[in-house]
SETORLO-181386 format. One record per residue (C-alpha): x, y, z; residue in three letters. Coordinates in pm, 1 decimal, decimal comma. Layout:
N
+----------+----------+----------+------+
|       px |       py |       pz | code |
+----------+----------+----------+------+
|        X |        Y |        Z |  ALA |
...
+----------+----------+----------+------+
// end
This chain:
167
+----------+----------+----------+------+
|       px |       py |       pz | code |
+----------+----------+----------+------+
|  -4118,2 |  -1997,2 |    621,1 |  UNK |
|  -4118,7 |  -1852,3 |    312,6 |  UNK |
|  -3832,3 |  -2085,2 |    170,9 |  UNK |
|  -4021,4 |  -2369,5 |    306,6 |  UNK |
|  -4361,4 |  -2286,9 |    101,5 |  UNK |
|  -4139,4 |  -2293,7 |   -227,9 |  UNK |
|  -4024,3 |  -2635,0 |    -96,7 |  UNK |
|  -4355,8 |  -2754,4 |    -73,5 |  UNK |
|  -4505,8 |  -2636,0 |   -395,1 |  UNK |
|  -4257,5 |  -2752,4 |   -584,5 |  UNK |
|  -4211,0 |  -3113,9 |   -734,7 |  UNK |
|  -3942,5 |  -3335,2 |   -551,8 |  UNK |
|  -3795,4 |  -3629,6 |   -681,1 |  UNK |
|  -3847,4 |  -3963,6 |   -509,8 |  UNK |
|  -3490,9 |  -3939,5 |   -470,8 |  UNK |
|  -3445,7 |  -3605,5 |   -323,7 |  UNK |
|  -3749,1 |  -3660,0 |    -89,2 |  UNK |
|  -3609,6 |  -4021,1 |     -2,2 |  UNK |
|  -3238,0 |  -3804,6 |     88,2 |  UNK |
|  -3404,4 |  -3549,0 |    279,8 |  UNK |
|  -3556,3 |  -3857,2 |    544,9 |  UNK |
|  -3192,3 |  -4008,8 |    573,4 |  UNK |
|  -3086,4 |  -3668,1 |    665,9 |  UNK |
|  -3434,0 |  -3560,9 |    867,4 |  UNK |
|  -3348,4 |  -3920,4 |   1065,6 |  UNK |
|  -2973,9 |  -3921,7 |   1065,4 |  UNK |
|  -3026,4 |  -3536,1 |   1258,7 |  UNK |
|  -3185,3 |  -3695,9 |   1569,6 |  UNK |
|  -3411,2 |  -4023,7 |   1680,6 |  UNK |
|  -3736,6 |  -3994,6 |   1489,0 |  UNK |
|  -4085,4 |  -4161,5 |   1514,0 |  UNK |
|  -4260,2 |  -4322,4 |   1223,4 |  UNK |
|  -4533,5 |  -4110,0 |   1266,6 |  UNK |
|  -4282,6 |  -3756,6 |   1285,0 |  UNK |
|  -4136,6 |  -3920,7 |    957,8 |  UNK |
|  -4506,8 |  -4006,6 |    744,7 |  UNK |
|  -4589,0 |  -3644,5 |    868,2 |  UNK |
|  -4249,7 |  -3473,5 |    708,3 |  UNK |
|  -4369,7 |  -3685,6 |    377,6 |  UNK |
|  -4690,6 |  -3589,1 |    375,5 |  UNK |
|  -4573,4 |  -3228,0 |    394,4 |  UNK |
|  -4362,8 |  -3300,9 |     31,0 |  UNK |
|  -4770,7 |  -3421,1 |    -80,2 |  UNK |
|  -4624,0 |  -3783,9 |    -92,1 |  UNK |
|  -4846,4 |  -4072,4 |   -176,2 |  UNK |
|  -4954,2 |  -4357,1 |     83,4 |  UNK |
|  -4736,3 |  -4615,9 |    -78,7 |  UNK |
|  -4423,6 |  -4416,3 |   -126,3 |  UNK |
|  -4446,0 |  -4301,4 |    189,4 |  UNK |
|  -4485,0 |  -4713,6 |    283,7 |  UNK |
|  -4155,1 |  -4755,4 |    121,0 |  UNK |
|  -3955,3 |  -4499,8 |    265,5 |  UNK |
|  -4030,0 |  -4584,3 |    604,9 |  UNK |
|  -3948,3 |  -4938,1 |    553,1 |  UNK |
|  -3601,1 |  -4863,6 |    374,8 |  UNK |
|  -3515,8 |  -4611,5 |    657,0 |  UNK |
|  -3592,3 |  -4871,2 |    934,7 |  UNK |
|  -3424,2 |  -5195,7 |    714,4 |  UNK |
|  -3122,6 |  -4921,5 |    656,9 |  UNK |
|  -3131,5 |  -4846,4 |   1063,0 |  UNK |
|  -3217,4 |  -4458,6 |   1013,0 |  UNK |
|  -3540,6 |  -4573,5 |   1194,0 |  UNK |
|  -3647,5 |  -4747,3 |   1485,8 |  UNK |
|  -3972,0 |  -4696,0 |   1737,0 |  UNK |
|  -3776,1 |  -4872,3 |   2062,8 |  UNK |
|  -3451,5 |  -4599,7 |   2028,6 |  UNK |
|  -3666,9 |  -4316,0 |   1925,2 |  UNK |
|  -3873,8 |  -4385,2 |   2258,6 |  UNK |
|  -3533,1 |  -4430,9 |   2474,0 |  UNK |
|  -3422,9 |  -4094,8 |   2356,3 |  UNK |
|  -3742,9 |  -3902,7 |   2359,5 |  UNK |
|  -3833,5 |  -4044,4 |   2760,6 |  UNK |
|  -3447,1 |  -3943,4 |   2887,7 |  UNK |
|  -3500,4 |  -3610,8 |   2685,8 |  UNK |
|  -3775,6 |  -3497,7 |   2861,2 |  UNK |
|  -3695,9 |  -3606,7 |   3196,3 |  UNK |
|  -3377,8 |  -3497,1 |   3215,5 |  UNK |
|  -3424,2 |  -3158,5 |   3050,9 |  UNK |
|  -3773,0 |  -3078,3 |   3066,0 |  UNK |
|  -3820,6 |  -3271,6 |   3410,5 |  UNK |
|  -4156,5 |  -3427,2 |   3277,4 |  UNK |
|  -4297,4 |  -3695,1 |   3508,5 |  UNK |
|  -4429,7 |  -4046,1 |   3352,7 |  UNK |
|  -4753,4 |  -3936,2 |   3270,0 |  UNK |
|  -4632,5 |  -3631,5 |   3017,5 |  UNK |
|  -4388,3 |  -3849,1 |   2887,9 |  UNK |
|  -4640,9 |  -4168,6 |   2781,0 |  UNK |
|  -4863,2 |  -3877,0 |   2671,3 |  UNK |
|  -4587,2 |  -3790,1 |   2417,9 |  UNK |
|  -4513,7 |  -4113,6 |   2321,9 |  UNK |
|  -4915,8 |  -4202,4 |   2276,3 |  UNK |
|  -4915,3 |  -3925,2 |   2061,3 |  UNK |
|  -4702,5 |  -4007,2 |   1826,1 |  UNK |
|  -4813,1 |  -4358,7 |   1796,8 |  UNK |
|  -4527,4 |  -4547,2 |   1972,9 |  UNK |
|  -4695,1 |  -4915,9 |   2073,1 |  UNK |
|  -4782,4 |  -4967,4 |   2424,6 |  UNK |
|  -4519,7 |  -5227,1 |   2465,0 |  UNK |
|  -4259,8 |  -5019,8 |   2368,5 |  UNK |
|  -4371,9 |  -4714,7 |   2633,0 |  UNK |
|  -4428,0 |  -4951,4 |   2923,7 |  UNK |
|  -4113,7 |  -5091,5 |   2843,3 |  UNK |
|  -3915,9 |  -4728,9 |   2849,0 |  UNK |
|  -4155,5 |  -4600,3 |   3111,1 |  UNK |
|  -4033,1 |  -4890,9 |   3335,5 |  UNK |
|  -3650,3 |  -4819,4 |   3232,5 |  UNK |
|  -3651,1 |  -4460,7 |   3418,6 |  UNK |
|  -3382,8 |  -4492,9 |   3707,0 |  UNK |
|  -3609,6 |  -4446,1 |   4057,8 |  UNK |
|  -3347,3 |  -4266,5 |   4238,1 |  UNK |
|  -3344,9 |  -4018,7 |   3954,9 |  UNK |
|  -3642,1 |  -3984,2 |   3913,3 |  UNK |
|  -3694,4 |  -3873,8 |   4333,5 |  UNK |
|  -3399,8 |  -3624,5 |   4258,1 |  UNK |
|  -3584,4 |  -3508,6 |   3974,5 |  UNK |
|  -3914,6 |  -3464,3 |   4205,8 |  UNK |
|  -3717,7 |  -3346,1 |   4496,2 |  UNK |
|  -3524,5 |  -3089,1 |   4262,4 |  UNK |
|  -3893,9 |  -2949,2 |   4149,7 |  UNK |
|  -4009,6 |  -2901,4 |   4487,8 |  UNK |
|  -3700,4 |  -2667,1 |   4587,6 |  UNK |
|  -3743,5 |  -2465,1 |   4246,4 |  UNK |
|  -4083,7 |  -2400,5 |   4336,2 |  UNK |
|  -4058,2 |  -2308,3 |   4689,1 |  UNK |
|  -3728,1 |  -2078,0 |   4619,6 |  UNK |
|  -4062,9 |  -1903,4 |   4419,7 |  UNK |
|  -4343,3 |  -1924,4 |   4638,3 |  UNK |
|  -4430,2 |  -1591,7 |   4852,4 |  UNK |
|  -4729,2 |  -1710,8 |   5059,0 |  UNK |
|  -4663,4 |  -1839,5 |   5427,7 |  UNK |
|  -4924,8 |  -2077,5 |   5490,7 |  UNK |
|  -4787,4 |  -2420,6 |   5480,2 |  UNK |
|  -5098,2 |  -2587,6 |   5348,7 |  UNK |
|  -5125,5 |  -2352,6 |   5038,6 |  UNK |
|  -4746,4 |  -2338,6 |   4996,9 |  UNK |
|  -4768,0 |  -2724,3 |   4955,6 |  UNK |
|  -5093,2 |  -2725,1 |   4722,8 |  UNK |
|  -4921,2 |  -2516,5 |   4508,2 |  UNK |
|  -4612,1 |  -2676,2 |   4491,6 |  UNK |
|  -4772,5 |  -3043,8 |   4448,3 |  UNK |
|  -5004,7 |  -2880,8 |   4178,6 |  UNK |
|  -4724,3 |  -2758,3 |   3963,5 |  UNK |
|  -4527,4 |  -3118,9 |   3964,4 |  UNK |
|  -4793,1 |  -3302,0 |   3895,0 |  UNK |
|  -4855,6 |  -3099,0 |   3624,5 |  UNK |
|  -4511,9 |  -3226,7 |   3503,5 |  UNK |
|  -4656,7 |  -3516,4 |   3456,9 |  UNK |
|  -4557,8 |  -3682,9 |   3800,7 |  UNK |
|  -4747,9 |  -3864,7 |   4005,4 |  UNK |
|  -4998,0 |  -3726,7 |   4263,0 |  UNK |
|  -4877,4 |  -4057,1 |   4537,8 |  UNK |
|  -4521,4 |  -3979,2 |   4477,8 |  UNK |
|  -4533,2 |  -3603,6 |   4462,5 |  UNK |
|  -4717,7 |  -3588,4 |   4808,8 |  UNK |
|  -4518,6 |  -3835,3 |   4952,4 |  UNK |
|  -4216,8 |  -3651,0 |   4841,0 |  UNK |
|  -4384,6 |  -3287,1 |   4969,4 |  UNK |
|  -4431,2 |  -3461,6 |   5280,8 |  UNK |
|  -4099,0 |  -3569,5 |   5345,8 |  UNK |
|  -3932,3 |  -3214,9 |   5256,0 |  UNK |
|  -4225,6 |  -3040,4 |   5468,5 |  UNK |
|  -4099,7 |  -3240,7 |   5777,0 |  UNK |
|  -3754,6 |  -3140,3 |   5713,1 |  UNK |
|  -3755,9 |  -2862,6 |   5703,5 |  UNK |
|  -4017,1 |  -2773,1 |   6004,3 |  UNK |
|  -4274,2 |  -2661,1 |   5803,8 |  UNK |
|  -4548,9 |  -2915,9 |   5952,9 |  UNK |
+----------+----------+----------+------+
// end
C-alpha cells in the first residue's frame, strides 16, 4: 500500500502511465471503465485519459464484447453466479446493454442446470434441519442469492426434492 501511495504522488510520464495500461490490459480482459478508473488513480486528465483508451482498443489491448465474454464465464464457472449477479457486474462497470444481453444469452443451458443442480447438493450436504419445507427455503434462498433465477431454482429444487423422496 505504501509503495502504491509513492506511485500516486509522484509525477508519471504520459509514457510510463500509457505502458503501465498495455501491461494493466495485456494481464487480463479489462473494461473501459476498470481502465479510466486505474488513470484516474495516476490524477490523469479527461482527455489523456480519452486517448489512452482509444489507442489501447485501436491497438486490441481493449475491447467491451471480450472483456464481457471473460468476466460472464469467470463468474459462472468459478464463482457459480446466476444471470442476475453477473448483468449486475457487467451494469456496473458500464458494459452496453447489447453487449450483456448478448453474453447473457451465450451461457450454455445445460451448464448452467449443472451449475444450479451442483448448488443445491452443496447446500444440502450443509443443511442440519429436517423439515423439508425449510430445508428447501433455505436452499432456494441461498441460489438465488447467486444470482439465479427464482423460476429455475424452484423448478430445479423441485425436481431434486422428488428424487430423492423428500416430498
Amino acid at each position: 500500500m505504501d509503495k502504491e501511495k509513492n506511485i500516486l504522488n509522484k509525477k508519471i510520464s504520459e509514457n510510463e502511465i500509457l505502458n503501465k495500461m498495455f501491461r494493466y490490459c495485456s494481464y487480463q480482459e479489462r473494461s473501459v471503465y476498470d481502465v479510466r478508473k486505474q488513470l484516474e488513480r495516476y490524477r490523469a486528465d479527461n482527455s489523456f485519459i480519452k486517448q489512452i483508451i482509444e489507442k489501447l482498443i485501436v491497438e486490441g489491448f481493449l475491447n467491451e464484447k471480450r472483456f464481457a465474454e471473460s468476466y460472464t464465464l469467470g463468474k459462472l464457472r468459478s464463482n457459480s453466479w446466476g444471470k442476475i449477479k453477473i448483468m449486475q457486474g457487467l451494469k456496473e462497470r458500464s458494459i452496453d446493454h447489447q453487449i450483456i444481453n448478448e453474453v447473457i444469452e451465450s451461457i450454455d443451458k445445460s451448464e448452467y442446470q449443472q451449475i444450479i443442480e451442483k448448488l443445491i447438493h452443496k447446500k444440502l450436504k450443509m443443511m442440519r434441519d429436517t423439515d423439508p419445507y425449510i430445508i428447501k427455503n433455505k436452499v432456494a434462498r441461498y441460489i438465488i442469492g447467486k444470482g439465479f433465477e427464482s423460476h429455475l431454482v424452484w423448478e430445479q429444487i423441485n425436481n431434486q426434492f422428488e428424487n430423492l423422496n423428500f416430498v
